[in-house]
N, CA, C and O atoms as a DFTB+ gen file, in Angstrom:
400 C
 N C O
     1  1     -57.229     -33.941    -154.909
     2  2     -57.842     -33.601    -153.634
     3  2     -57.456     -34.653    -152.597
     4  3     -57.462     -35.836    -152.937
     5  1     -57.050     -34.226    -151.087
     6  2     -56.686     -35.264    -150.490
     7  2     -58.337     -35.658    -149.651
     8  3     -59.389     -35.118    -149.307
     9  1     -57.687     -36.875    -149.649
    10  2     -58.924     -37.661    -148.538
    11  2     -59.118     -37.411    -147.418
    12  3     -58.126     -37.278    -146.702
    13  1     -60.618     -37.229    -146.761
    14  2     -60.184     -36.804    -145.181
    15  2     -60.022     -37.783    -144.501
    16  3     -60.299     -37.477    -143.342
    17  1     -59.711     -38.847    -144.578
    18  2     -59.159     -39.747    -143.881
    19  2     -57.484     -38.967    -143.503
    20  3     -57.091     -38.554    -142.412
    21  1     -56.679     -38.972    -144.975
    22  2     -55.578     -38.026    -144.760
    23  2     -55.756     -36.679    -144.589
    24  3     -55.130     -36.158    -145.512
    25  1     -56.092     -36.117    -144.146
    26  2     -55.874     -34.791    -142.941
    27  2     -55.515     -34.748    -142.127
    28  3     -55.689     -35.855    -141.617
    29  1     -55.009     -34.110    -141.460
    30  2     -54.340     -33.826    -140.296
    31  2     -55.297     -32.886    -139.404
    32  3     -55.760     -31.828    -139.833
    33  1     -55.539     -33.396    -138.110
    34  2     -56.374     -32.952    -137.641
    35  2     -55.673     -32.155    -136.476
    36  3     -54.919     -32.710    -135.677
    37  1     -56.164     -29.991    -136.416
    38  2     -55.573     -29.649    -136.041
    39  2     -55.117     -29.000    -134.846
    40  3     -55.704     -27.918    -134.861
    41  1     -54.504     -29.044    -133.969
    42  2     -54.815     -29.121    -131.937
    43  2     -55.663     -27.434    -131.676
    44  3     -55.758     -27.023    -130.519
    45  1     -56.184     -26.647    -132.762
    46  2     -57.068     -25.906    -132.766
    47  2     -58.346     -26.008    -133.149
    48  3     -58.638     -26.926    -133.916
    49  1     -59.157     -25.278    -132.788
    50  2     -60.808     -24.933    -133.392
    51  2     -60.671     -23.691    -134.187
    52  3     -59.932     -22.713    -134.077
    53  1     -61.947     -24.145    -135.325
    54  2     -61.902     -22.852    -135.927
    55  2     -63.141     -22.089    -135.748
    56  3     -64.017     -22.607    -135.056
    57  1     -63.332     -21.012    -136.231
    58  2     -64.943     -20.622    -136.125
    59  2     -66.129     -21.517    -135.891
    60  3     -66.727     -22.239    -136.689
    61  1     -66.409     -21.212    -134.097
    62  2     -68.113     -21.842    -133.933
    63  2     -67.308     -23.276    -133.439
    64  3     -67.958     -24.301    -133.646
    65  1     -66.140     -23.429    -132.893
    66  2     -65.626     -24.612    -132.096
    67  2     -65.375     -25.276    -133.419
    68  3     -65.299     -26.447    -133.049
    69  1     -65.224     -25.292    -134.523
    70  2     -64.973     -26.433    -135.761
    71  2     -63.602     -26.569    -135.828
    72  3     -62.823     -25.619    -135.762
    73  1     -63.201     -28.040    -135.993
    74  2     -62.407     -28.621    -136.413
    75  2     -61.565     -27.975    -137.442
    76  3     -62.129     -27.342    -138.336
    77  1     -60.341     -28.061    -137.414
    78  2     -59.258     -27.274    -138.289
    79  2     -58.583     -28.624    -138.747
    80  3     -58.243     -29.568    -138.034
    81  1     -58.461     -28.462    -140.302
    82  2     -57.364     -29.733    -140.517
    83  2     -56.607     -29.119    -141.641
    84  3     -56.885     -28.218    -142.432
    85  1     -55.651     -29.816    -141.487
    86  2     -54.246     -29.713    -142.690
    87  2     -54.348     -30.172    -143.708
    88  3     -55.552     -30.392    -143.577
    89  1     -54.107     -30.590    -144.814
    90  2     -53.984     -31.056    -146.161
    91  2     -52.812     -30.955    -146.962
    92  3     -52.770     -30.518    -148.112
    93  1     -51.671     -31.472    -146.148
    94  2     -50.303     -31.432    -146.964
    95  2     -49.534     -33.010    -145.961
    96  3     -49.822     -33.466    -144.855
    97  1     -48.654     -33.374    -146.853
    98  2     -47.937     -34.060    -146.534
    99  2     -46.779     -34.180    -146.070
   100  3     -46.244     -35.223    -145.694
   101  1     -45.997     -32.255    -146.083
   102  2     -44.942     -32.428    -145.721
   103  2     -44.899     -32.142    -144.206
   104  3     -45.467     -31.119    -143.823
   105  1     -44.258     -32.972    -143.260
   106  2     -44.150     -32.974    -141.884
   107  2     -43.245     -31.758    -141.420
   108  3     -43.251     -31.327    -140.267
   109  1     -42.350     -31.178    -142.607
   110  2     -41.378     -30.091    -142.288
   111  2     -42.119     -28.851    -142.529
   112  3     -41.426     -27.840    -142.414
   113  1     -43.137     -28.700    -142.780
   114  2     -43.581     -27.819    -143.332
   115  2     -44.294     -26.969    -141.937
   116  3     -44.846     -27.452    -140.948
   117  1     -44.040     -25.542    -142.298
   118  2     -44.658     -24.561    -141.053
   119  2     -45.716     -25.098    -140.408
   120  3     -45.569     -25.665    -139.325
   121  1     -46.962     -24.967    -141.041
   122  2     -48.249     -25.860    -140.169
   123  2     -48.114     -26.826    -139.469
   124  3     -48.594     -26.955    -138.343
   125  1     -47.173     -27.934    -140.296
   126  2     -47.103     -29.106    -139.080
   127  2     -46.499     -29.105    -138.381
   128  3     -46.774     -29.727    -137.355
   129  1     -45.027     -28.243    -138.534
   130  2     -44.357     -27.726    -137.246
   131  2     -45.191     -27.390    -135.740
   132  3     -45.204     -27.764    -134.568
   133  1     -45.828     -26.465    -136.614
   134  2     -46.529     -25.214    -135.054
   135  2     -47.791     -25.934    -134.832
   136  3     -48.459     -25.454    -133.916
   137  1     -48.495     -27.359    -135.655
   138  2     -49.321     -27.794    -134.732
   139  2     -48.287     -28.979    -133.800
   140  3     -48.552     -29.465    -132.701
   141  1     -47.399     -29.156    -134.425
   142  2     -46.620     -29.822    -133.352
   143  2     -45.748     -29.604    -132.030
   144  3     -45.522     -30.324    -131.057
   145  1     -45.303     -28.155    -132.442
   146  2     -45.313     -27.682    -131.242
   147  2     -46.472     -27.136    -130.077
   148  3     -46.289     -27.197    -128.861
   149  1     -47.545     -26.658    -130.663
   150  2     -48.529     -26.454    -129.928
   151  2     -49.435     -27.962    -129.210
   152  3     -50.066     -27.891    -128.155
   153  1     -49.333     -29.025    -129.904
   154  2     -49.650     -30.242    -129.221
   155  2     -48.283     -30.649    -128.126
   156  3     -48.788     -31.160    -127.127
   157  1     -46.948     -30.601    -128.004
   158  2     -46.474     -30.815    -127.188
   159  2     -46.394     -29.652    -125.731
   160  3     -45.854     -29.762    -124.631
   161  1     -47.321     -28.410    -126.458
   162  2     -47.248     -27.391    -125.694
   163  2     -48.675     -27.810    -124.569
   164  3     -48.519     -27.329    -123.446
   165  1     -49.647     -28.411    -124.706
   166  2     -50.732     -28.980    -124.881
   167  2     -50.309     -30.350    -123.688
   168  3     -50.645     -30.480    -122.511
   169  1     -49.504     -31.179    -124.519
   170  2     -49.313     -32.220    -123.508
   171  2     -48.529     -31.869    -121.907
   172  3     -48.992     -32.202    -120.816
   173  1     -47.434     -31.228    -122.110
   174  2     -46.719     -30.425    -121.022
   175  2     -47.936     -30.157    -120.532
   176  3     -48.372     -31.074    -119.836
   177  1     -48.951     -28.823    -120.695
   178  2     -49.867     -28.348    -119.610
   179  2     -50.851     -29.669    -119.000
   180  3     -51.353     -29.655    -117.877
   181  1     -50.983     -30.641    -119.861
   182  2     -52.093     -31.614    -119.036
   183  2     -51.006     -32.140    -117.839
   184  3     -51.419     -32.469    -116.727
   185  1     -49.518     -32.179    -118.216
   186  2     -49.276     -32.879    -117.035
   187  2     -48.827     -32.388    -115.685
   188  3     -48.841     -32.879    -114.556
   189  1     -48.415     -31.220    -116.209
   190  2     -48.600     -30.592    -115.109
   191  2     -49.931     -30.533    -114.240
   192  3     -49.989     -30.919    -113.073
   193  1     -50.833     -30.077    -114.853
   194  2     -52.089     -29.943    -114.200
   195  2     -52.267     -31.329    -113.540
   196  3     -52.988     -31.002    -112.598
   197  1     -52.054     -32.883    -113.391
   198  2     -51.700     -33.823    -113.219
   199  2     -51.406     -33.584    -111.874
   200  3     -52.202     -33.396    -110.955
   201  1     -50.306     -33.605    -111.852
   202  2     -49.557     -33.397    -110.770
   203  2     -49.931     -32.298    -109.749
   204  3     -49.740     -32.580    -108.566
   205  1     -50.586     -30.726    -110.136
   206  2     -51.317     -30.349    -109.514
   207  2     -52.865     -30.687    -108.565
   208  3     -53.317     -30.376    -107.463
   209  1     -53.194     -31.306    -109.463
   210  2     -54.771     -32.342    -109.395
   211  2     -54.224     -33.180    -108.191
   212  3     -54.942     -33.209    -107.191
   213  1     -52.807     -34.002    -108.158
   214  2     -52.791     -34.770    -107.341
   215  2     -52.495     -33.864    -106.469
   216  3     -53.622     -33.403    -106.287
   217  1     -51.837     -33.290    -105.821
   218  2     -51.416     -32.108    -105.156
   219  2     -52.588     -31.293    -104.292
   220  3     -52.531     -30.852    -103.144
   221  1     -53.251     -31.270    -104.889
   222  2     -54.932     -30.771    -104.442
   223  2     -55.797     -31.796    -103.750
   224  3     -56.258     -31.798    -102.608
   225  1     -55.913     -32.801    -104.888
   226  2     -56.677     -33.701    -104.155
   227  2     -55.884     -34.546    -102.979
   228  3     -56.259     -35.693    -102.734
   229  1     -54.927     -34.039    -102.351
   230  2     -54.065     -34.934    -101.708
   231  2     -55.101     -35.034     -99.726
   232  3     -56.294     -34.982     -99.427
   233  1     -54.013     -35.165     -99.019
   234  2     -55.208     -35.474     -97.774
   235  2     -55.572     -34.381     -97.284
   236  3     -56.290     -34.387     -96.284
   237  1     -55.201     -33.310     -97.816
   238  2     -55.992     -32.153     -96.581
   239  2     -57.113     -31.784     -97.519
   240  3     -56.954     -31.759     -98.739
   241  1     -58.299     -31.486     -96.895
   242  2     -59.450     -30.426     -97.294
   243  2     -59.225     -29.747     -98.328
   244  3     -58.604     -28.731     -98.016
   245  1     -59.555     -29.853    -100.101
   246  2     -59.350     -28.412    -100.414
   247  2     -60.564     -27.884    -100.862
   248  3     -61.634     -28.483    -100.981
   249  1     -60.202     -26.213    -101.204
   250  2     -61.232     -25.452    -101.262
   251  2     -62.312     -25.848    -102.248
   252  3     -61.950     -26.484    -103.238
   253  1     -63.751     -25.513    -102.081
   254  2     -64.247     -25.816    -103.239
   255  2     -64.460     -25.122    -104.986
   256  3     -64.773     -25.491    -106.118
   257  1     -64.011     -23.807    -104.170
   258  2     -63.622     -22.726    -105.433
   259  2     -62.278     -23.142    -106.263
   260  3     -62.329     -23.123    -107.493
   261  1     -61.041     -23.529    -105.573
   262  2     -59.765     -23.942    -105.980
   263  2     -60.174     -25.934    -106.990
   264  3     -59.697     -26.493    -107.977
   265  1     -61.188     -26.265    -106.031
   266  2     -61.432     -27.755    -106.984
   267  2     -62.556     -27.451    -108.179
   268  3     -62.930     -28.302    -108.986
   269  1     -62.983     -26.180    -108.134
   270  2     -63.710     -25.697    -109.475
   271  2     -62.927     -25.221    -110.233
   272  3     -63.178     -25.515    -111.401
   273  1     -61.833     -24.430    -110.053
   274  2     -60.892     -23.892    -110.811
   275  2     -59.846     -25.330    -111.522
   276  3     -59.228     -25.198    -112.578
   277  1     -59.838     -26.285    -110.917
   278  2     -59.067     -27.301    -111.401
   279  2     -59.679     -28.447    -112.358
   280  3     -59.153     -29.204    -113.174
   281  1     -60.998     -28.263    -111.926
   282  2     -61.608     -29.336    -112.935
   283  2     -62.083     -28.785    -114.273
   284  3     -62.397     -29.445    -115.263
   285  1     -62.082     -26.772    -114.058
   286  2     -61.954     -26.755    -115.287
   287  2     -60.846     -26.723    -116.533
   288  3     -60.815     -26.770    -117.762
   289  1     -59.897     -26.604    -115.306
   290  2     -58.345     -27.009    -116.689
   291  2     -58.185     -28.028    -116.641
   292  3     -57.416     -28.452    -117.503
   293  1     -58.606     -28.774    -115.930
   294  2     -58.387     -30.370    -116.440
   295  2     -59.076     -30.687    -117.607
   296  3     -58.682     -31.274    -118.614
   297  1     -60.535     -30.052    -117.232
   298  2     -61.512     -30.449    -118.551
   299  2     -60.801     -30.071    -120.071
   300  3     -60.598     -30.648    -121.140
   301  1     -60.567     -28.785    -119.487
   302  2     -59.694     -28.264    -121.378
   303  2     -58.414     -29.073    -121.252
   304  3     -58.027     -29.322    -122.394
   305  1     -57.714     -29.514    -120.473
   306  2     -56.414     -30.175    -120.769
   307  2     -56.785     -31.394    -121.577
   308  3     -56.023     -31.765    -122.468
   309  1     -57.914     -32.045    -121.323
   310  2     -58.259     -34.011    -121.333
   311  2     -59.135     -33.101    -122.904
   312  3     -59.285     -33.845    -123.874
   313  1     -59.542     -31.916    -123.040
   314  2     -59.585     -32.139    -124.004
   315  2     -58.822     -32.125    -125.385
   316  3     -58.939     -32.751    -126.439
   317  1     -57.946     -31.083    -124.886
   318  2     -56.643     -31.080    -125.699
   319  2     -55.909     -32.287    -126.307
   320  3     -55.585     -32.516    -127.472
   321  1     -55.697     -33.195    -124.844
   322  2     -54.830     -34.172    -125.078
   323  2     -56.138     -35.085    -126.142
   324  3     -55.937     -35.903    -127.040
   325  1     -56.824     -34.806    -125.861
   326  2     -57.872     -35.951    -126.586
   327  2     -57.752     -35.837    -128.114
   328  3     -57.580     -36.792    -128.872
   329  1     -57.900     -34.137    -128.581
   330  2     -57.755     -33.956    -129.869
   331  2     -56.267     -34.122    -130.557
   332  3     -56.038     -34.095    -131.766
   333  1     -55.256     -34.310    -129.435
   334  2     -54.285     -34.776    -130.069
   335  2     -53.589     -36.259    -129.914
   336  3     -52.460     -36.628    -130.238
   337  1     -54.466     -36.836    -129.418
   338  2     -54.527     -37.976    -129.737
   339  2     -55.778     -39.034    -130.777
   340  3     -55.657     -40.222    -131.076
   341  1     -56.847     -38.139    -131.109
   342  2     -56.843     -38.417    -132.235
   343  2     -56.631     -38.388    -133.403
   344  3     -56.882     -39.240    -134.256
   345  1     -56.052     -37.180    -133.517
   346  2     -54.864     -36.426    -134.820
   347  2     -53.750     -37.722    -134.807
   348  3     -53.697     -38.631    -135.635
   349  1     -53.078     -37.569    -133.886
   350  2     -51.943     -39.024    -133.847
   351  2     -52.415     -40.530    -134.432
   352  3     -51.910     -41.198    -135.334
   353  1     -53.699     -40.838    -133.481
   354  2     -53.834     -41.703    -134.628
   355  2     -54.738     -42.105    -135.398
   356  3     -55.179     -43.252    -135.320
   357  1     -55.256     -41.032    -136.459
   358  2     -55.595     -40.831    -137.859
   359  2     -54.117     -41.115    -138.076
   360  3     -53.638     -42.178    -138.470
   361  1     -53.443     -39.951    -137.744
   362  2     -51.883     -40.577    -138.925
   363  2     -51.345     -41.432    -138.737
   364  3     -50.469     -41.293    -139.591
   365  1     -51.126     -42.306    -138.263
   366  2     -51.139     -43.205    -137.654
   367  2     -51.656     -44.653    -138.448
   368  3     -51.160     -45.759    -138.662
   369  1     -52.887     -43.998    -138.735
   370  2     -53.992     -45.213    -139.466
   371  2     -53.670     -45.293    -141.198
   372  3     -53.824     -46.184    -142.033
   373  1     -53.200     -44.025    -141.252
   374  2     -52.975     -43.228    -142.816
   375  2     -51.839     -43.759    -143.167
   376  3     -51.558     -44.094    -144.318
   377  1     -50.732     -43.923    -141.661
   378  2     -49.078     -43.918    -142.626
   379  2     -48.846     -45.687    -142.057
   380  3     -47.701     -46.034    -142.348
   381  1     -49.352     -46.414    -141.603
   382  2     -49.120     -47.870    -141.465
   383  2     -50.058     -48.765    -142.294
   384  3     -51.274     -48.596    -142.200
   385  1     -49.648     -49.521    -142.940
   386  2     -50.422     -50.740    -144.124
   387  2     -50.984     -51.421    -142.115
   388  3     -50.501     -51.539    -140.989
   389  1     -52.508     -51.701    -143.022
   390  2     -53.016     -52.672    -142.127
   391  2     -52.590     -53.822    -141.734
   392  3     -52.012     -54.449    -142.621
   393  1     -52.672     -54.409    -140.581
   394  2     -52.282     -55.677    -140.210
   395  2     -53.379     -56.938    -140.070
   396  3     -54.527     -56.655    -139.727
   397  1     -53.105     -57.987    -140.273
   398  2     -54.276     -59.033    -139.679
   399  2     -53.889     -60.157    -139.029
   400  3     -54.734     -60.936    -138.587
């Protein structure tokens, strides 16, 4: 049985918002592929939205419907990027010997 320390934690939810994780080691393998492409699919949209955000919030007036519409893809973007950056480093923690 693997440890959940080693899991792979996965840039989806499963039923009821829960956490999805992996339990294999091979990095070539389909799952870790397509959560890896779906986390770089993930990072692309936060940065864009980035650059939109700045774009919006820039000096003119914007709408307040258009700055509701943006803070809520920001919110799902920062959370995206969040869950895949703690997936990164769990493995991270898993595949480097500690240092002191």
């Amino acid at each position: 049985m693997t440890a959940r320390n080693e899991l792979r934690l996965l840039p989806w939810s499963g039923p009821e918002g829960k956490p999805c994780y992996l339990s294999t080691g091979d990095k070539s393998g389909y799952m870790s592929r397509l959560a890896d492409n779906i986390e770089a699919e993930q990072l692309d949209t936060a940065a864009e939205l980035l650059k939109q955000a700045a774009e919006t919030l820039g000096d003119e007036p914007a709408d307040p419907e258009d700055l509701q519409l943006l803070a809520k893809e920001l919110t799902g973007a920062l959370r995206d990027v969040l869950r895949v950056a703690t997936s990164r480093g769990h493995l991270l923690a898993v595949s480097e010997p500690h240092r002191i």
